[in-house]
TIMIKE-262778 format. One record per residue (C-alpha): residue number from 1; residue in one letter; y negated, x, z negated. Coordinates in nm, 3 decimals. Example, Ala and Ser with C-alpha at 12.3 -4.5 7.8 and 13.67 -1.06 7.14 Angstrom:
<sefis>
seq=1, type=a, c2=0.450, c1=1.230, c3=-0.780
seq=2, type=s, c2=0.106, c1=1.367, c3=-0.714
</sefis>
This chain:
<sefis>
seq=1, type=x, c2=-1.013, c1=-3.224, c3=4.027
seq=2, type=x, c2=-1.380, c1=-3.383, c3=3.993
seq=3, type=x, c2=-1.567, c1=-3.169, c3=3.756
seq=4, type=x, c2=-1.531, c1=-3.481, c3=3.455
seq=5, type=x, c2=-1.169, c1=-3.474, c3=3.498
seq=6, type=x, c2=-1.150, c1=-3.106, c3=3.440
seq=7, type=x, c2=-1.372, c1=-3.120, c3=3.148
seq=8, type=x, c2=-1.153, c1=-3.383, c3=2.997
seq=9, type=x, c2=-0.838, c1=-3.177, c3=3.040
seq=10, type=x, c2=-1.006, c1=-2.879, c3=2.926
seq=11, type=x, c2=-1.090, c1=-3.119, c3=2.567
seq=12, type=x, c2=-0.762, c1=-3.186, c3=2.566
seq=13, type=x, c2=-0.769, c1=-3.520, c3=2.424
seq=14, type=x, c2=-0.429, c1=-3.551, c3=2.306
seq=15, type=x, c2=-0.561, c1=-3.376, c3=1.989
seq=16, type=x, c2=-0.863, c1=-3.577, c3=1.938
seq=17, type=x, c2=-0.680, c1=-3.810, c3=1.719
seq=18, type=x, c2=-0.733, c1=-3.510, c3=1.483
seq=19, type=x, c2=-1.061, c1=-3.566, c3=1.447
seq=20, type=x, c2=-1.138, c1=-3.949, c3=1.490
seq=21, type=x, c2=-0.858, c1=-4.017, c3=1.175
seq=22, type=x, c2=-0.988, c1=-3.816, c3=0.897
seq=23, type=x, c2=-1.369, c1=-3.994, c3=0.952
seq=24, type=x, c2=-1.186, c1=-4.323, c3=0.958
seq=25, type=x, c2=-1.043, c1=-4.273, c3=0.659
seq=26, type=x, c2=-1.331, c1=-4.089, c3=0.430
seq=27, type=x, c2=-1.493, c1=-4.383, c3=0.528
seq=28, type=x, c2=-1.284, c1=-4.646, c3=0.485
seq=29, type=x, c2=-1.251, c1=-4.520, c3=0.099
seq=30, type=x, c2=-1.624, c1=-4.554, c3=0.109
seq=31, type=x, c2=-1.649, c1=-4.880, c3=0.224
seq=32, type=x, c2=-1.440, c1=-5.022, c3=-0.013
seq=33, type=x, c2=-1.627, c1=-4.898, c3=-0.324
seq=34, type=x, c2=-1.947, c1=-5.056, c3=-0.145
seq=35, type=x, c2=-2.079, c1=-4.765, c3=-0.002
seq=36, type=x, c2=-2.199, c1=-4.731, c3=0.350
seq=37, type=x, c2=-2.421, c1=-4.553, c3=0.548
seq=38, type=x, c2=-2.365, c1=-4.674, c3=0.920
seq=39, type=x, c2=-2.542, c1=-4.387, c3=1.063
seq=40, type=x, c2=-2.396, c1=-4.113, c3=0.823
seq=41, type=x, c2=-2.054, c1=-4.267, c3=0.961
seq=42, type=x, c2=-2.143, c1=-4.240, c3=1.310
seq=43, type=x, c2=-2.268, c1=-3.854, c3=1.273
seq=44, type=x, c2=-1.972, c1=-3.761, c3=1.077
seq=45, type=x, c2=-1.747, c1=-3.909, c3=1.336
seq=46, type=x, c2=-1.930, c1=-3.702, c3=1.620
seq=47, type=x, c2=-1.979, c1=-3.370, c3=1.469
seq=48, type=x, c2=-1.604, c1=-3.412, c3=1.413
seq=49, type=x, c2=-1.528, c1=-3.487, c3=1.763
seq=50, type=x, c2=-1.745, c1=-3.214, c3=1.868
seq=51, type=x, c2=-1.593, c1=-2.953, c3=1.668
seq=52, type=x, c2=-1.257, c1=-3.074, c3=1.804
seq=53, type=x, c2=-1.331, c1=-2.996, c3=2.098
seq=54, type=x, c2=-1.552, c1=-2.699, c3=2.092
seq=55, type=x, c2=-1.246, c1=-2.570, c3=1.923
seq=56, type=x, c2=-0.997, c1=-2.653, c3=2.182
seq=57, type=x, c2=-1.287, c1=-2.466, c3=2.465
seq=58, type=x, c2=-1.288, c1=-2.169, c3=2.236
seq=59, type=x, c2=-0.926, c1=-2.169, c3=2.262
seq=60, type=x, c2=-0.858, c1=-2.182, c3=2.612
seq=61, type=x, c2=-1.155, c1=-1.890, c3=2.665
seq=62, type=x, c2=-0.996, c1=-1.683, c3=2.424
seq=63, type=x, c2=-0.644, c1=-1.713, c3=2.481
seq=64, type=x, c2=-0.750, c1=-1.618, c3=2.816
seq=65, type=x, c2=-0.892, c1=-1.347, c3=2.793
seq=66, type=x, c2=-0.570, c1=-1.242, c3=2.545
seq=67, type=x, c2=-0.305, c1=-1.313, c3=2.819
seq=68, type=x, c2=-0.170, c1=-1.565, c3=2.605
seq=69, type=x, c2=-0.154, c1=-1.876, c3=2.827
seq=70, type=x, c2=0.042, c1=-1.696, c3=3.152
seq=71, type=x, c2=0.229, c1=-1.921, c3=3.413
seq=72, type=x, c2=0.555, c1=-1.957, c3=3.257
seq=73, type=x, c2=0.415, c1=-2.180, c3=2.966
seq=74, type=x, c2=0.544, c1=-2.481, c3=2.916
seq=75, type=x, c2=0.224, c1=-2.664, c3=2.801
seq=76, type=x, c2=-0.062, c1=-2.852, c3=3.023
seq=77, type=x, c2=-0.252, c1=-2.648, c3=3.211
seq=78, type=x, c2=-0.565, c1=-2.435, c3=3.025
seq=79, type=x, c2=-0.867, c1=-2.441, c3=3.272
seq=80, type=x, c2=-0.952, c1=-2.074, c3=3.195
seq=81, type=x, c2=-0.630, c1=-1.893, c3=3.278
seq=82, type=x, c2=-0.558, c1=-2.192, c3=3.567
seq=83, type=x, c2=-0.830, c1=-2.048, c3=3.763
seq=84, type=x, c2=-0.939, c1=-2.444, c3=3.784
seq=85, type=x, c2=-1.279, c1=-2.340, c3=3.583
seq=86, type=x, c2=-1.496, c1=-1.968, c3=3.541
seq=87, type=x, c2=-1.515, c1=-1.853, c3=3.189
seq=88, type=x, c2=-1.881, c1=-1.845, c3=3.144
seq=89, type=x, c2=-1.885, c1=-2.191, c3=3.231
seq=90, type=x, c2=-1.615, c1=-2.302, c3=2.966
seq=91, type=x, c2=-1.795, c1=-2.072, c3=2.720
seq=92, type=x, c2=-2.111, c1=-2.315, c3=2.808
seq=93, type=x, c2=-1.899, c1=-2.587, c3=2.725
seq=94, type=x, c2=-1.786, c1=-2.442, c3=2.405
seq=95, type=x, c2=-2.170, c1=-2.350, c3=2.285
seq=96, type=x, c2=-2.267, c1=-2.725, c3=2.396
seq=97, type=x, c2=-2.001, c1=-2.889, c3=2.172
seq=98, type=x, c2=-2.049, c1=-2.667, c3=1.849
seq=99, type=x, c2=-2.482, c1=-2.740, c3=1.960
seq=100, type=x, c2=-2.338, c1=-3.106, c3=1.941
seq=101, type=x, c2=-2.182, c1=-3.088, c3=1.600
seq=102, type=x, c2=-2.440, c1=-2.905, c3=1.461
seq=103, type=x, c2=-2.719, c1=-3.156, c3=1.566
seq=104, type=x, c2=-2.447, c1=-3.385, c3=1.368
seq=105, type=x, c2=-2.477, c1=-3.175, c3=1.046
seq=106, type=x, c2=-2.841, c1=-3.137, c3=1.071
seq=107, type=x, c2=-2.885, c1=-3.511, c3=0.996
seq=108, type=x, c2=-2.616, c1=-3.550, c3=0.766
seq=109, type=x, c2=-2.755, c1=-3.292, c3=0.579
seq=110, type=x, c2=-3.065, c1=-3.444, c3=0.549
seq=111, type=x, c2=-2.917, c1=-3.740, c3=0.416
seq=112, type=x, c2=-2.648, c1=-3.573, c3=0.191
seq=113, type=x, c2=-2.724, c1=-3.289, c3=0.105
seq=114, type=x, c2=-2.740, c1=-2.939, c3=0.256
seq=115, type=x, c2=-2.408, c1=-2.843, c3=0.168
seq=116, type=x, c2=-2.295, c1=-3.083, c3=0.464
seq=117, type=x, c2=-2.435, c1=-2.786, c3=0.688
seq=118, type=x, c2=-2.278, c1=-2.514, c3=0.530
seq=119, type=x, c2=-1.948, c1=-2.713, c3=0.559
seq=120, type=x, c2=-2.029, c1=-2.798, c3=0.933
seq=121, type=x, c2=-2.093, c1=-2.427, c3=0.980
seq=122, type=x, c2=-1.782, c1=-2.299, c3=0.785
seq=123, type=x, c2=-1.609, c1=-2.555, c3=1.007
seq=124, type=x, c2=-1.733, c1=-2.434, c3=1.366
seq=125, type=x, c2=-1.674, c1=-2.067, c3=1.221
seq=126, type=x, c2=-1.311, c1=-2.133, c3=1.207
seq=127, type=x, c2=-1.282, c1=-2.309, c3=1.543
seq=128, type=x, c2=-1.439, c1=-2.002, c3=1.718
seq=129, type=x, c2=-1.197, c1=-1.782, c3=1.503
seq=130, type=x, c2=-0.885, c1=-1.950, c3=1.540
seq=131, type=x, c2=-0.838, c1=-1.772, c3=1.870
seq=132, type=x, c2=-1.166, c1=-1.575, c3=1.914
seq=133, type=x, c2=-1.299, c1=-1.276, c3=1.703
seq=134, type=x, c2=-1.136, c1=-0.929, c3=1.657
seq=135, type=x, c2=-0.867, c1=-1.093, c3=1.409
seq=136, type=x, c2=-0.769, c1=-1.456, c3=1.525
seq=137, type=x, c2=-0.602, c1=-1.655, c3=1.220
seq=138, type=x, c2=-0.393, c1=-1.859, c3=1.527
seq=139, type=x, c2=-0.295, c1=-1.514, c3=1.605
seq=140, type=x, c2=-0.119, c1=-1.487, c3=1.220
seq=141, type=x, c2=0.067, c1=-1.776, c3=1.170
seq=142, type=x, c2=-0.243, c1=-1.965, c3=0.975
seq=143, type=x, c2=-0.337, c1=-2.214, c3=1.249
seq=144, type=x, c2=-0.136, c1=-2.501, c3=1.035
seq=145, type=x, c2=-0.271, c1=-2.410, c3=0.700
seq=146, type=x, c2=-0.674, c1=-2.379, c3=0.884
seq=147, type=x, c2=-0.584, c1=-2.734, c3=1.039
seq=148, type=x, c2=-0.437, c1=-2.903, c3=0.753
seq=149, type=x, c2=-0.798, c1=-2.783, c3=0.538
seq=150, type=x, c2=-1.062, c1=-2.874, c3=0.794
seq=151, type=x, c2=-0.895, c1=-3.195, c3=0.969
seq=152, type=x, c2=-0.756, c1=-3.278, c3=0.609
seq=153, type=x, c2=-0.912, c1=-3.214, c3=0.336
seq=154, type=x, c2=-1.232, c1=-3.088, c3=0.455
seq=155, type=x, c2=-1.297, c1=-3.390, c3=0.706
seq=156, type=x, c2=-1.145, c1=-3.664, c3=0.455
seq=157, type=x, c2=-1.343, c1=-3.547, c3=0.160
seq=158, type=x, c2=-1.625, c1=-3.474, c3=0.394
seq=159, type=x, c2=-1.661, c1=-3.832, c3=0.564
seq=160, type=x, c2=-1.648, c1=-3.978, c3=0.212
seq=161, type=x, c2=-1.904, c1=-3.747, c3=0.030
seq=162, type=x, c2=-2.183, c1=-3.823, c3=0.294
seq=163, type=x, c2=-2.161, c1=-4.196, c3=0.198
seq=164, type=x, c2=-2.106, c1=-4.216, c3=-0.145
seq=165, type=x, c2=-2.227, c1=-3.828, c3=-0.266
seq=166, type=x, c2=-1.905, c1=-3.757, c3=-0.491
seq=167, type=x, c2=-1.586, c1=-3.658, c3=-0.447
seq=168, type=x, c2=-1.284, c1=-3.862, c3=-0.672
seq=169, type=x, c2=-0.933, c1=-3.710, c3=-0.665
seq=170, type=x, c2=-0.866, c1=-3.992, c3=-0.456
seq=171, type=x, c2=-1.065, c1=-3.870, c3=-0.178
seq=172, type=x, c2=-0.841, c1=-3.550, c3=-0.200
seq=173, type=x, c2=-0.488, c1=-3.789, c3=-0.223
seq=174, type=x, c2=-0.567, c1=-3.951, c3=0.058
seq=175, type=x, c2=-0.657, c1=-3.602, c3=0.272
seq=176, type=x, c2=-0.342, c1=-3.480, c3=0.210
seq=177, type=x, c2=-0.152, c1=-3.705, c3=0.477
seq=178, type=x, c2=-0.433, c1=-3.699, c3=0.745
seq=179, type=x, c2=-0.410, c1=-3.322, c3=0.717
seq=180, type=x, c2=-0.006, c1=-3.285, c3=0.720
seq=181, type=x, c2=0.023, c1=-3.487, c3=1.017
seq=182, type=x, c2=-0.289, c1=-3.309, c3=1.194
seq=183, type=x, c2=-0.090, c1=-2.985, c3=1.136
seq=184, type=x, c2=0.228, c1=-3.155, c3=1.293
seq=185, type=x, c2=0.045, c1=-3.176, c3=1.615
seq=186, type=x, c2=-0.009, c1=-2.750, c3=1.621
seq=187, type=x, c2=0.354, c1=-2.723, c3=1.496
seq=188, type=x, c2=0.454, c1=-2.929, c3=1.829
seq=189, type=x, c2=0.264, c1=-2.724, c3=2.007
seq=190, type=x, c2=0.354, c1=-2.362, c3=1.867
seq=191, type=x, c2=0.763, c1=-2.527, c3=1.891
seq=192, type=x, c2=0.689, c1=-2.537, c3=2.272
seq=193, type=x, c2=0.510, c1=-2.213, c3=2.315
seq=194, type=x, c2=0.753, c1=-2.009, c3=2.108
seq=195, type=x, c2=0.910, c1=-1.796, c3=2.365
seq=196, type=x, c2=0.602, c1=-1.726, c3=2.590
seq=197, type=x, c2=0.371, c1=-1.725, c3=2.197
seq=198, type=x, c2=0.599, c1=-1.425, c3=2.119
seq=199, type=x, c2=0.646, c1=-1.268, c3=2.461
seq=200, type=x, c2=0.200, c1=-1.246, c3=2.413
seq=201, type=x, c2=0.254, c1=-1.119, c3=2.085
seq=202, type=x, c2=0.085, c1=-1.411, c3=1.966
seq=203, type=x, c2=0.239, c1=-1.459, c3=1.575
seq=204, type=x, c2=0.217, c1=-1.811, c3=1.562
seq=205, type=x, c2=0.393, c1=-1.999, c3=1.223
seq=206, type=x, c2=0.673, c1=-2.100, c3=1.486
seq=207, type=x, c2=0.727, c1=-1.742, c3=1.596
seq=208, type=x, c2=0.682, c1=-1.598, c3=1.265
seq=209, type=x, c2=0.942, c1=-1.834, c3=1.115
seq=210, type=x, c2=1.137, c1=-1.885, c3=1.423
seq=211, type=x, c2=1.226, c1=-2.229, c3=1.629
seq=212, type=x, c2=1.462, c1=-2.359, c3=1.365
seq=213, type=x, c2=1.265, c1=-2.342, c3=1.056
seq=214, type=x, c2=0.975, c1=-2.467, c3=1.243
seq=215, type=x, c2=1.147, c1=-2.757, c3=1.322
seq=216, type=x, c2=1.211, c1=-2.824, c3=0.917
seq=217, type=x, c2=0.853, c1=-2.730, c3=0.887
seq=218, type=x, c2=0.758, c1=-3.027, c3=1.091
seq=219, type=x, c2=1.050, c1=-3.263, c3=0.923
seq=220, type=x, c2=0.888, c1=-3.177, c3=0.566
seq=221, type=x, c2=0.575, c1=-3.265, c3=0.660
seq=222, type=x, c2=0.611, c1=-3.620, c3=0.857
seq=223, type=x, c2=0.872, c1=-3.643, c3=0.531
seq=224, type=x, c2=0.517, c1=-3.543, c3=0.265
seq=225, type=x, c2=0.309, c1=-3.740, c3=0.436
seq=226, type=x, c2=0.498, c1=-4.054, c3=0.353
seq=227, type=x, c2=0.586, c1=-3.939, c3=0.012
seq=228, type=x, c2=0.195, c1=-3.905, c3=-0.074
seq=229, type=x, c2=0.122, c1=-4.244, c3=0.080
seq=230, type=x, c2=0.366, c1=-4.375, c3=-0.213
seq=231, type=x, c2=0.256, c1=-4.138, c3=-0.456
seq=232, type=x, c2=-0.112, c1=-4.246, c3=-0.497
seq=233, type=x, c2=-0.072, c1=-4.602, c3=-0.629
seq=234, type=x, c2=0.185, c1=-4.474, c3=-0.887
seq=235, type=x, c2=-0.049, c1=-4.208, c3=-0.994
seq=236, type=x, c2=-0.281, c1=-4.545, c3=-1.033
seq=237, type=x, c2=-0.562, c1=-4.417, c3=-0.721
seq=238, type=x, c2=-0.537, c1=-4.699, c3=-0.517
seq=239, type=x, c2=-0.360, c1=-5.079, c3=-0.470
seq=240, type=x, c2=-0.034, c1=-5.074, c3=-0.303
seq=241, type=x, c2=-0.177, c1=-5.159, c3=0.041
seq=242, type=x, c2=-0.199, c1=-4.831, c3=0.106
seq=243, type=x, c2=0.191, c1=-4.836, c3=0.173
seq=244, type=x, c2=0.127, c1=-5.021, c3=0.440
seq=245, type=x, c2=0.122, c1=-4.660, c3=0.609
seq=246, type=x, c2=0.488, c1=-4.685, c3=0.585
seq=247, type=x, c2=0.513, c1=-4.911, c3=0.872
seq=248, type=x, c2=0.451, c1=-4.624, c3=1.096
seq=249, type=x, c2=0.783, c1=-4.541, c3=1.011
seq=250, type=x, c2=0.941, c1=-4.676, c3=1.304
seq=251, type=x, c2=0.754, c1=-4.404, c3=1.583
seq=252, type=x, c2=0.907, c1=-4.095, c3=1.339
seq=253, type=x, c2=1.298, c1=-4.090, c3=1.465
seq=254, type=x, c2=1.303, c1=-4.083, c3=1.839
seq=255, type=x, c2=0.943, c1=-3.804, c3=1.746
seq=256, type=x, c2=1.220, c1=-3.621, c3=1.537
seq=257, type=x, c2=1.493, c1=-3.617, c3=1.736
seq=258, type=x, c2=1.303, c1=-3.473, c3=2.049
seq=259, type=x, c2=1.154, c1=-3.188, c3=1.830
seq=260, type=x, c2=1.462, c1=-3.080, c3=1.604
seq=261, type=x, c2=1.634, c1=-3.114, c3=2.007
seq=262, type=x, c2=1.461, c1=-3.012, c3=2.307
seq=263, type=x, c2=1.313, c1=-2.717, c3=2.400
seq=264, type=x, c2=1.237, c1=-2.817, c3=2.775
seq=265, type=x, c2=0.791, c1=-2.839, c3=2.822
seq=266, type=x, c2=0.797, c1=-3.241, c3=2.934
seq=267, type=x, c2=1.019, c1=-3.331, c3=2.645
seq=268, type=x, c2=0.821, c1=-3.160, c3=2.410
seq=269, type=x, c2=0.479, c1=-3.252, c3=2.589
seq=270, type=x, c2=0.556, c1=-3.604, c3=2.525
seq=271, type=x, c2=0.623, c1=-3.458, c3=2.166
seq=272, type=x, c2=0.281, c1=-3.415, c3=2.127
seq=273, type=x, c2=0.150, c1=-3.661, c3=2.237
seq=274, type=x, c2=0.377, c1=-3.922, c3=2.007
seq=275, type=x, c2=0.256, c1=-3.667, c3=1.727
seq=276, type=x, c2=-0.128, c1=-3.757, c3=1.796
seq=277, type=x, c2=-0.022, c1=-4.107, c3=1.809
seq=278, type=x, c2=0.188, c1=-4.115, c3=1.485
seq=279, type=x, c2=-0.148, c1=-3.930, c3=1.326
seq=280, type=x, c2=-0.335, c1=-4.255, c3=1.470
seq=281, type=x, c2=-0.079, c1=-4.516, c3=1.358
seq=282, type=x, c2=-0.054, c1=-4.395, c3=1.014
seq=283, type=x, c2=-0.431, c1=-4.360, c3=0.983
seq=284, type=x, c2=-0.514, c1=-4.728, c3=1.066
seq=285, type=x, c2=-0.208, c1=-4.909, c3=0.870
seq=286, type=x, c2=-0.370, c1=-4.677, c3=0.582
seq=287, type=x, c2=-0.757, c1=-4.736, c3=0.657
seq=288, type=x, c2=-0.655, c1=-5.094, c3=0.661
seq=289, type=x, c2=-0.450, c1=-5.077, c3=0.330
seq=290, type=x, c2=-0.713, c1=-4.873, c3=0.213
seq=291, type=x, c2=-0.998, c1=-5.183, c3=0.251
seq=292, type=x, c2=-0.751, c1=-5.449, c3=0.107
seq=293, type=x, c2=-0.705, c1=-5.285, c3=-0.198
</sefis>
């Protein structure tokens, strides 16, 4: 591979949905109060990137070096434990990216507040410790619950706050979703991984609850997500556009059916990917029904 391709597989970009969706839709709430700051958006939408996929470089260093990603898994290939890249250099890669998302926070900081920076810290601190660190979270079956708060509520909230500098319980409705279907994607991914996860003593929430109740797990929460998007005009929040999230709908069964089925690694690799894209779907019908209402 040419040294940009493996840099892109190493980022993994199925998961960058992750990051682009909870910007979108901080900001869309924003916008339609009347608040905007172009260049806010724009830095909140990098650093978010950036700590995606600093995050996802950490992770394929660290599970590395664990023995967690070995030949039999079922996933894409890592770049570390591949042999396709040296470890220093995706290490570089990983200090880059957080560099990146911290440059992001700087500015945001300086235009919101310095609590932005704190948060952008906190947030880089729990990429590198997801699978890094002498006690990885990933590691203990809290990779979901880390995912839904930082590419939920965190990065909802967070992308909202910078433009308008407070935080109404809407902000927090509306990160609810974003952060349930964010999760989904890791609960795809930990599904797949179950057998070789537990064979590497890694105690993902799949192993930990085993392949069945994982699969609820990831029912309830495509299920929640929908629920919520209903729930906030009845609580009064926001104009019934925002159901327009619903529409999305339509990509859940055939999702469903492959996760609750398969267990083969191209079944359930297409799995994620229709997870990433459900995440995207959903975001836009509600970032749209969001600036109608």
């Amino acid at each position: 591979m040419s040294a940009l391709r493996l840099w892109l597989v190493a980022s993994r970009p199925r998961t960058l949905p992750a990051a682009v969706a909870p910007v979108l839709v901080g900001t869309a709430l924003a916008v339609s109060e009347d608040e905007l700051r172009a260049l806010a958006f724009v830095a909140a939408l990098v650093g978010s990137v950036f700590i995606q996929i600093g995050t996802n470089l950490a992770n394929d260093y660290s599970d590395a070096r664990r023995g967690a990603d070995t030949e039999d898994r079922l996933g894409p290939v890592r770049v570390t434990a591949g042999g396709l890249m040296p470890p220093k250099r995706v290490l570089t890669g990983t200090y880059v990216a957080f560099g990146v998302a911290l440059a992001a926070g700087a500015y945001l900081a300086s235009v919101a507040g310095p609590e932005l920076l704190v948060v952008g810290l906190v947030s880089i601190a729990a990429g590198v410790l997801y699978t890094g660190g002498p006690r990885p979270y990933g590691y203990a079956g809290l990779g979901e619950l880390f995912v839904f708060l930082f590419f939920g509520v965190v990065a909802v909230t967070g992308s909202y706050y910078v433009q308008a500098e407070r935080l109404p319980w809407e902000a927090f409705a509306l990160s609810v979703p974003v952060g349930l279907l964010s999760s989904a994607i890791l609960v795809v991914n930990n599904v797949r991984d179950i057998d070789t996860d537990r064979r590497a003593g890694k105690r993902t929430l799949a192993v930990l609850l085993g392949r069945e109740r994982a699969r609820v797990l990831f029912a309830a929460m495509l299920a929640l997500a929908y629920v919520v998007a209903v729930a906030i005009p009845l609580l009064g929040g926001l104009s019934w556009w925002v159901c327009l999230a619903l529409l999305s709908l339509a990509l859940v069964p055939p999702l469903h059916r492959t996760v609750a089925t398969r267990t083969d690694g191209p079944a359930l690799n297409g799995a994620l990917a229709a997870t990433g894209r459900l995440l995207a779907v959903y975001s836009l019908l509600l970032v749209t029904g969001i600036l109608l209402s």
